[in-house]
C-alpha positions in Angstrom: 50.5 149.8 62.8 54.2 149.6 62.2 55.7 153.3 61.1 58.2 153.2 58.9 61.1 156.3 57.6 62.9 156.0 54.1 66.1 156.9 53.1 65.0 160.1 52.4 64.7 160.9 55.7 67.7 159.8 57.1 69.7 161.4 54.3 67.9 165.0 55.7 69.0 164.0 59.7 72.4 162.2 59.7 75.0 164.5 59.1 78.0 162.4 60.2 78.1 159.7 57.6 81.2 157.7 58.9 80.3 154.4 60.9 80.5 155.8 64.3 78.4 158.6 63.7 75.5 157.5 61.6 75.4 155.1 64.8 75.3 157.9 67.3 72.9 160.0 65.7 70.7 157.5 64.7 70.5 157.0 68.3 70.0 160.9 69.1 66.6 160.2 66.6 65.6 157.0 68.8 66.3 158.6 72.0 64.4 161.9 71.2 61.4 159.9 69.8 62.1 160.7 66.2 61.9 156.9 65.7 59.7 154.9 68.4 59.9 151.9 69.0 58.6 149.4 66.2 59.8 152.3 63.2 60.8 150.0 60.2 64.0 151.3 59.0 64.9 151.6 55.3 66.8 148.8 53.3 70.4 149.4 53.7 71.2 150.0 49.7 68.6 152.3 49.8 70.2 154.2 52.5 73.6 153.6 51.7 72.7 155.3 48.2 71.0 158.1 50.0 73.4 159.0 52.3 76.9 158.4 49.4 78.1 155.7 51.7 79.0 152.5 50.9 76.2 149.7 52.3 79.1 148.5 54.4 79.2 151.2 56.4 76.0 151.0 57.2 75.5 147.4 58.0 78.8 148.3 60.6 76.5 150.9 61.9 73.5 148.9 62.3 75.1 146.0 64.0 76.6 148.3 67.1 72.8 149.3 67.8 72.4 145.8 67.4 74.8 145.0 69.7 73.0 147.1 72.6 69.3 145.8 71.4 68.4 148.9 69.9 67.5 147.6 66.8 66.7 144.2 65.2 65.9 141.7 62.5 67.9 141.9 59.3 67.7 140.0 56.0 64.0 140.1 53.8 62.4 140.7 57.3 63.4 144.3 57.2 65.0 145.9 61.0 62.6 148.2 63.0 64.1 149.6 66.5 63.4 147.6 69.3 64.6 149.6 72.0 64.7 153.0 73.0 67.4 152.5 76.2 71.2 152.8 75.9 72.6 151.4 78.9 74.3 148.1 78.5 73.1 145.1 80.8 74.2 141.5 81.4 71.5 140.0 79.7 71.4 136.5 81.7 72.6 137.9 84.7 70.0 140.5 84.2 67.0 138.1 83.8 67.4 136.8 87.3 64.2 136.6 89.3 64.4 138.3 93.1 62.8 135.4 94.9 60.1 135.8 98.5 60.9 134.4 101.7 58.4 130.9 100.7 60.8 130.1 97.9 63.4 128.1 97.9 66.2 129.6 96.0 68.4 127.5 94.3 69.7 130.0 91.3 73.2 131.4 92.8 75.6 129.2 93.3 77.7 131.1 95.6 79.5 130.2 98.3 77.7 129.7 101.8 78.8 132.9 104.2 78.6 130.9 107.1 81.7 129.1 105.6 84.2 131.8 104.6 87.0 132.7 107.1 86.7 135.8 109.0 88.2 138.8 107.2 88.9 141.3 110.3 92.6 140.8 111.3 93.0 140.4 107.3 91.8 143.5 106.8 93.7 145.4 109.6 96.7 144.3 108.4 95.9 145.3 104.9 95.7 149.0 106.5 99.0 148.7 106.4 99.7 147.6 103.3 103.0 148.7 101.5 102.7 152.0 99.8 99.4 152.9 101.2 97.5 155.9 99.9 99.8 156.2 96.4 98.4 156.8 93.5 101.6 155.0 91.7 99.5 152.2 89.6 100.8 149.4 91.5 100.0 145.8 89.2 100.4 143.5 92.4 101.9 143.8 96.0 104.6 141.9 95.7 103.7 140.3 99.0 100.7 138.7 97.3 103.0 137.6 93.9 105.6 135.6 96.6 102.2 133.8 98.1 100.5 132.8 94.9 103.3 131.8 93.2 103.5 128.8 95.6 101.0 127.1 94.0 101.1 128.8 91.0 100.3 126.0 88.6 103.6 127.5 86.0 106.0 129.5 86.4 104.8 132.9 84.2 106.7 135.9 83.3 104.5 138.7 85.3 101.2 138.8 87.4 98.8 141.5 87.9 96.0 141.6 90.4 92.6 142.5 89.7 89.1 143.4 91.1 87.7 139.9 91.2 87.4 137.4 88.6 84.9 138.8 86.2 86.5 141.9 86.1 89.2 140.1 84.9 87.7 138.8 82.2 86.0 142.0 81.6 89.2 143.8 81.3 91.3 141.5 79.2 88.5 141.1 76.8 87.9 144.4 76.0 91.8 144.9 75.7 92.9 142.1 73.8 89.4 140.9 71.4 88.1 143.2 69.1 84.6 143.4 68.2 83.4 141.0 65.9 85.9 139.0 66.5 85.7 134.8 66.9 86.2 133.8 70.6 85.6 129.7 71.4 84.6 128.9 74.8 83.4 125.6 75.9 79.8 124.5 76.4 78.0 125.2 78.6 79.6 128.2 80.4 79.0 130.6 83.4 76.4 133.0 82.0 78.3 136.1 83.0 81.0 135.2 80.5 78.6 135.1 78.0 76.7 138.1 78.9 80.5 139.6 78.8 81.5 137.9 75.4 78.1 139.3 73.7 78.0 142.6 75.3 81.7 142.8 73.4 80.1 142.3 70.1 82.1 138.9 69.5 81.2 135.9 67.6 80.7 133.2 70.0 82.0 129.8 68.7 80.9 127.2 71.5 83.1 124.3 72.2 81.2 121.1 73.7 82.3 119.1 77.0 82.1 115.9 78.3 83.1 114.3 82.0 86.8 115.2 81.1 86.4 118.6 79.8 86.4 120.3 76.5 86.4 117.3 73.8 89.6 117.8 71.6 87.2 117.4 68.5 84.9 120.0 69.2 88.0 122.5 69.7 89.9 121.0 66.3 86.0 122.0 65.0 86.0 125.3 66.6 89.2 125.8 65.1 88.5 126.2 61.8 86.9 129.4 62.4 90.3 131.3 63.1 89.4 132.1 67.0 91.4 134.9 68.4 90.9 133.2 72.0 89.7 130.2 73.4 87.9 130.7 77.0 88.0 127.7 79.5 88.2 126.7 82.6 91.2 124.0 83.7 90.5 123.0 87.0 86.8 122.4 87.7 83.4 123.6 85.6 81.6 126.0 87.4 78.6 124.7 85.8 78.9 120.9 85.2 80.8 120.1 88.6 83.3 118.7 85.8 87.2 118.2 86.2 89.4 118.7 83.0 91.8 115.6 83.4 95.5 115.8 82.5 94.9 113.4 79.6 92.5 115.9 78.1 94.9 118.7 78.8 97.4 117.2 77.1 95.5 117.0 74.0 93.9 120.3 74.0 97.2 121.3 73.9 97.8 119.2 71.0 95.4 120.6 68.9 96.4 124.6 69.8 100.0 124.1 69.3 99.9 124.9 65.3 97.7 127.8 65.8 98.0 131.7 67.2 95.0 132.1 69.3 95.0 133.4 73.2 94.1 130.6 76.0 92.3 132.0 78.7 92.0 129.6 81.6 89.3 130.6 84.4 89.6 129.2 87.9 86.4 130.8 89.2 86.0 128.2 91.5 89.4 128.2 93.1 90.1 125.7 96.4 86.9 124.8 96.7 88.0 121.9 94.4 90.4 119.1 95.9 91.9 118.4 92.2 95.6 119.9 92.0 96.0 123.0 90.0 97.2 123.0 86.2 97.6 124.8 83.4 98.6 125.0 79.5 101.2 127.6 81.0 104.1 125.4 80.7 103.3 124.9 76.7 102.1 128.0 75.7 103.2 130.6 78.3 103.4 133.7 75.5 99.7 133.7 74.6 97.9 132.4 77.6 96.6 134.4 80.3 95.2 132.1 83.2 93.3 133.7 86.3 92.2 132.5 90.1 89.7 134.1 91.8 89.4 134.1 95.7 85.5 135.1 95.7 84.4 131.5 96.1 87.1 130.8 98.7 88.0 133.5 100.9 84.9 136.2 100.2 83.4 137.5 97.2 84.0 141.4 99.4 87.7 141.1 99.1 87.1 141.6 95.4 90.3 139.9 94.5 91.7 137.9 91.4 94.9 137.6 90.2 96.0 136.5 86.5 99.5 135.7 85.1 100.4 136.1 81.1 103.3 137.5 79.3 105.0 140.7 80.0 103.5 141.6 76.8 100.0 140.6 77.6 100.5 142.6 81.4 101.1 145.4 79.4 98.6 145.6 77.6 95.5 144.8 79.7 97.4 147.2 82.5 97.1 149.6 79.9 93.6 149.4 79.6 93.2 149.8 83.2 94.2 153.3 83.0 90.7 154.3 81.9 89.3 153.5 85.0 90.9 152.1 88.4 94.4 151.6 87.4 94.9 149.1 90.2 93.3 147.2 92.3 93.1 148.0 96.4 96.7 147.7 98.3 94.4 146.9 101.6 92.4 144.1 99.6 95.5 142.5 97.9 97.5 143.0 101.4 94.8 141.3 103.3 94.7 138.7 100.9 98.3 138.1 101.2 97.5 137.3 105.5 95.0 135.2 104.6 96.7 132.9 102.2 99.5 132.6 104.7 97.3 132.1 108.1 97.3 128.6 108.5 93.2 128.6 110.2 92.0 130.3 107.0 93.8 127.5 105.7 91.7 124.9 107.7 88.2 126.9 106.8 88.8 126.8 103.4 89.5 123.2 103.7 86.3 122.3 105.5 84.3 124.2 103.4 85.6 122.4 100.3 84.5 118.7 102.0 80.8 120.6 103.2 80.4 122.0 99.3 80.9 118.4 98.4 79.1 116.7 100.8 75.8 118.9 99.8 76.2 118.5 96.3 76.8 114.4 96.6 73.5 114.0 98.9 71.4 116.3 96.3 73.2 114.1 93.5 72.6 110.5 95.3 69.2 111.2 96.2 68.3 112.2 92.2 70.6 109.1 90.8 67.9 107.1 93.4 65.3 108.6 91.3 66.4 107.5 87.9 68.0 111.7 87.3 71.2 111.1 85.9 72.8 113.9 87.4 76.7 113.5 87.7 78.5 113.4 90.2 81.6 115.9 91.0 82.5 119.3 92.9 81.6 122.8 93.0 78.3 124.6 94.0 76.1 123.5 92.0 74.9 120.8 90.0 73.9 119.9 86.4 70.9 118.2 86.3 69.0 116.6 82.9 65.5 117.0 81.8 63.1 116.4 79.2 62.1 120.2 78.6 63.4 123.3 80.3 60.5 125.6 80.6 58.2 122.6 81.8 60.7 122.1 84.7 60.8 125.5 85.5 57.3 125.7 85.7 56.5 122.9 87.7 59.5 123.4 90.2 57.9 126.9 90.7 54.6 125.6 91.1 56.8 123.5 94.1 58.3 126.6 95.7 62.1 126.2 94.3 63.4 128.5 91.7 66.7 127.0 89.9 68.3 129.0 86.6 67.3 126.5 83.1 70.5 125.1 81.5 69.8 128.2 78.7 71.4 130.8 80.0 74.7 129.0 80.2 74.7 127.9 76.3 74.2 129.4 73.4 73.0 126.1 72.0 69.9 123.6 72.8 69.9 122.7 76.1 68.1 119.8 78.5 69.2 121.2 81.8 69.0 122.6 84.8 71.4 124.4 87.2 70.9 123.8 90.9 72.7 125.5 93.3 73.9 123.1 96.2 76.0 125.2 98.1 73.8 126.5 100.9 71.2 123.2 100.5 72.1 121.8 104.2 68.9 119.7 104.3 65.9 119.1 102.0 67.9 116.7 100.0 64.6 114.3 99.6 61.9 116.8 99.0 64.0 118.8 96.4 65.4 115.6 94.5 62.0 114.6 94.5 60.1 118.2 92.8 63.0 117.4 90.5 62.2 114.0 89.4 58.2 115.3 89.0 60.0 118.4 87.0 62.2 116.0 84.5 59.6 114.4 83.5 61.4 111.3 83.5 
């Protein structure tokens, strides 16, 4: 049987009645089992009377345990406590399975090891990195700066190097968007920018693709809900294998030109894609913040990304740095540096960009042969439609191949799966066929 506690009892136990502390101490009472798991909690006028607050605040204090899962429901239903943890996880990135030897896994689409350049003259030279051993909060060696801004796709005011992609994200989200803020971000997405967005406490406002990109209607829709930033990625979906055109560009840019919001761009994916870098940079180089990650390409170990904005914007996400690291490695952005300038890295990055294609064409051809009509594109991974999601999952498991449903990289109804291609060398038959079986097509 449910228990329940009324505002009685909460007005005797919460002495702290501003937002942040009926929060904190209501989670004192959870964690010390004063309220198990399943405890209705009162209605919040009934509390908010008890306690001489105003039911604002308490809804503000509700929804940060909501926010962590700690509590749930709302409305008529009532809200009971759900949870009696407090560390924050990565929801979808937390839900992955771990996979035994007889399965074929197919979730991560990650780049093969056996195809990124060899990192040890890298890192001996990035021993002796400028600076070395300072604790001076360095934004980016400025070795690194003159090599990425060679193919810097505009020309911003400042750069500042960071430890790897997400953290990138990470960072300039929890510096620049407030909680409860809007944020747009097109759909579907990679699932650790949602699990980032929602562990924020931001109102996610998805923005649908097509073959070109974001659709300009979509974002002119999303619009209208006052986004403080719009999330995207320019160069190639990391999900869909999709390209943004410069046609599509163009008009994205069209429709943000009247308004305020931040444009984050998100090359995740880096070289591994043969379409030339661009950006919105050149029309909105004040309020945009655009980052390339060299996981995919050079090594997911030289935890490395670097992101260009404003002066401004530099400022401020450096600022938030300075609760934790402060900067990122001199050896790692050093290394990075040799690598970008050694002309064989150059040619291993380049044959692993036509392998990553080649195995994601022959998984592609061999489904479009079975009537799946998977696209075709780049990347490591590829999009692939079917009837029901949890039906394919099922029966591809019941095959031996675990692939990640099209769910965790939407926050709306999805028909799709996401198969990693990047290490599939061979198998290209048998897998396209469990596929067709699981599509139910």
């Amino acid at each position: 049987m449910t228990e329940s506690r009324n505002a009685h009892w909460f007005a005797e136990r919460l002495t702290d009645r501003t937002i942040r502390g009926i929060a904190l101490e209501t989670r004192a009472l959870i964690r010390a089992g004063a309220l198990p798991v399943g405890t209705k909690l009162p209605p919040i006028r009934d509390l908010a009377f008890a306690l001489g607050v105003s039911p604002a605040t308490i809804s503000e204090a509700w929804s940060e345990l909501r926010r962590h899962k700690i509590i749930s429901g709302r409305g008529r239903n009532g809200t009971w406590v759900s949870g009696d943890r407090f560390v924050a996880k990565p929801h979808r990135l937390g839900s992955s399975g771990i996979y035994g030897d007889g399965i074929l896994n197919l979730t991560a689409a990650v780049p093969d090891m056996r195809l990124l350049p060899p990192l040890a003259e890298a890192m001996a030279y990035g021993a002796s990195a400028e600076n070395l051993n300072s604790y001076e909060r360095n934004r980016i060696l400025p070795e690194l700066e003159e090599e990425v801004r060679k193919k810097w796709p505009y020309e911003p005011e400042a750069f500042l190097a960071t430890n790897g992609g997400y953290n990138a994200v990470y960072t300039l989200v929890h510096a620049l968007l407030p909680p409860g803020a809007s944020v747009a971000i097109e759909d579907p997405t990679g699932m650790r920018l949602l699990d980032i967005l929602e562990d924020r406490g931001v109102r996610i406002v998805p923005v649908q693709c097509d073959g070109e990109g974001p659709m300009p209607s979509a974002l002119e829709t999303a619009m209208k809900s006052k986004p403080i930033a719009f999330i995207f990625q320019p160069r190639l979906h990391s999900v869909t294998g999709q390209g943004v055109s410069q046609a599509r560009l163009e008009a994205l840019a069209a429709v943000l030109k009247d308004t305020d919001t931040l444009i984050v761009e998100d090359d995740g994916i880096g070289d591994i894609s043969a379409a030339p870098r661009h950006s919105l940079g050149a029309y909105f180089p004040n309020r945009l913040i655009h980052i390339l990650s060299f996981s995919k390409t050079h090594g997911p170990d030289l935890r490395l990304a670097v992101l260009s904005s404003s002066r401004t914007i530099i400022d401020q996400i450096q600022s938030y740095r300075s609760f934790s690291a402060g900067w990122t490695s001199r050896i790692l952005q050093a290394a990075t540096a040799w690598l970008l300038r050694d002309p064989e890295t150059q040619e291993s990055v380049d044959r692993a960009r036509m392998l990553y294609h080649e195995r994601r064409a022959n998984l592609v051809n061999a489904l479009q042969q079975r009537g799946i009509g998977a696209m075709h594109g780049e990347g490591l991974c590829a999009w692939v439609p079917v009837s029901s999601e949890p039906f394919a999952m099922v029966t591809l498991a019941a095959h031996g191949i675990a692939v990640h449903p099209g769910a965790k990289f939407s926050i709306l109804p999805t028909y799709y799966l996401r198969v990693a291609t990047a290490t599939l060398s061979d198998r290209y038959e048998s897998v396209a066929d469990s596929i067709a079986l699981a599509a139910g097509t």
